[in-house]
C-alpha positions in Angstrom: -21.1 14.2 2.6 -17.0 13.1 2.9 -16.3 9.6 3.1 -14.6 8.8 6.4 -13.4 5.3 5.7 -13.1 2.9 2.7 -12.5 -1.1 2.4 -11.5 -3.3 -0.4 -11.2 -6.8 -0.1 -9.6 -9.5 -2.3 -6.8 -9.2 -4.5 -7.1 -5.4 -4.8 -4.5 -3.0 -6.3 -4.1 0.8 -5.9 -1.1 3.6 -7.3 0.4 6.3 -6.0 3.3 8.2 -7.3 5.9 6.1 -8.5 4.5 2.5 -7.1 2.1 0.1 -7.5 0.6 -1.9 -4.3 -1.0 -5.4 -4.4 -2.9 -6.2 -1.6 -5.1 -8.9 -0.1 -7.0 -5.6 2.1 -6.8 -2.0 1.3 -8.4 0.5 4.0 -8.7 4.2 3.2 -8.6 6.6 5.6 -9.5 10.3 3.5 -9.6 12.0 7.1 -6.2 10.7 8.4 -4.7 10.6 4.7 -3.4 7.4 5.0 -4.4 3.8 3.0 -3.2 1.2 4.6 -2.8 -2.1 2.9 -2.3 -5.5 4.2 -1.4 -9.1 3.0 -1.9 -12.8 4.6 0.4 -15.5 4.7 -0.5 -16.9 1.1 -1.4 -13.4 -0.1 0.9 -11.0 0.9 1.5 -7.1 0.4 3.7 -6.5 -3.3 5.0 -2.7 -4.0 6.3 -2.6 -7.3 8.1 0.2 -8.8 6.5 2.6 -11.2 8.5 -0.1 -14.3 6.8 -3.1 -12.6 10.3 -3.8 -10.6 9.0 -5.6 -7.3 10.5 -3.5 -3.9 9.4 -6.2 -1.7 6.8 -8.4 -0.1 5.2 -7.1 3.4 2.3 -7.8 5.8 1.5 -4.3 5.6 2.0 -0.8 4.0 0.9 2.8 5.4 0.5 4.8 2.1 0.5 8.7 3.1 -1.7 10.1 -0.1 -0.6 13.7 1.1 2.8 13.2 0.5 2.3 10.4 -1.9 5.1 8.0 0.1 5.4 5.0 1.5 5.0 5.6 5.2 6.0 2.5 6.9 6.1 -1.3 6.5 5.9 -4.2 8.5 7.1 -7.9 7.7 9.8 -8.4 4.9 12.7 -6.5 4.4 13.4 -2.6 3.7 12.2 -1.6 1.3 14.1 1.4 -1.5 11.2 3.2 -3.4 12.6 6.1 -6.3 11.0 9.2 -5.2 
């Protein structure tokens, strides 16, 4: 059996290479390789470097867990993650 999708809810956390993402929603996507996490208003998304050095605040980021990189963001500003 493969898992085909995957939802945490509330103040969940997850880290890939190099960052750590705070988020009010994660969804996992094993089939698309992609985790997508999202934020509200009061909670949003928070990437932190891999020294706990915030990158930003977001509505949402698309996590590629092939490549292990940030895919894309939306709300906030740019964000500059050390690869």
């Amino acid at each position: 059996m493969q898992v085909e999708h995957m939802r945490a809810e509330e103040q969940v956390q997850f880290d890939g290479r190099g960052v750590q993402v705070w988020a009010h929603t994660i969804d996992d996507d094993p089939v698309a390789e992609r985790v997508i996490a999202r934020g509200t208003d009061a909670e949003p998304v928070k990437v932190y470097d891999d020294q706990g050095v915030s990158k930003g605040e977001f509505t949402e980021v698309v996590w590629n867990s092939r490549t292990q990189e940030i895919e894309s963001t939306k709300g906030g500003g740019g964000i500059d993650v050390r690869r």
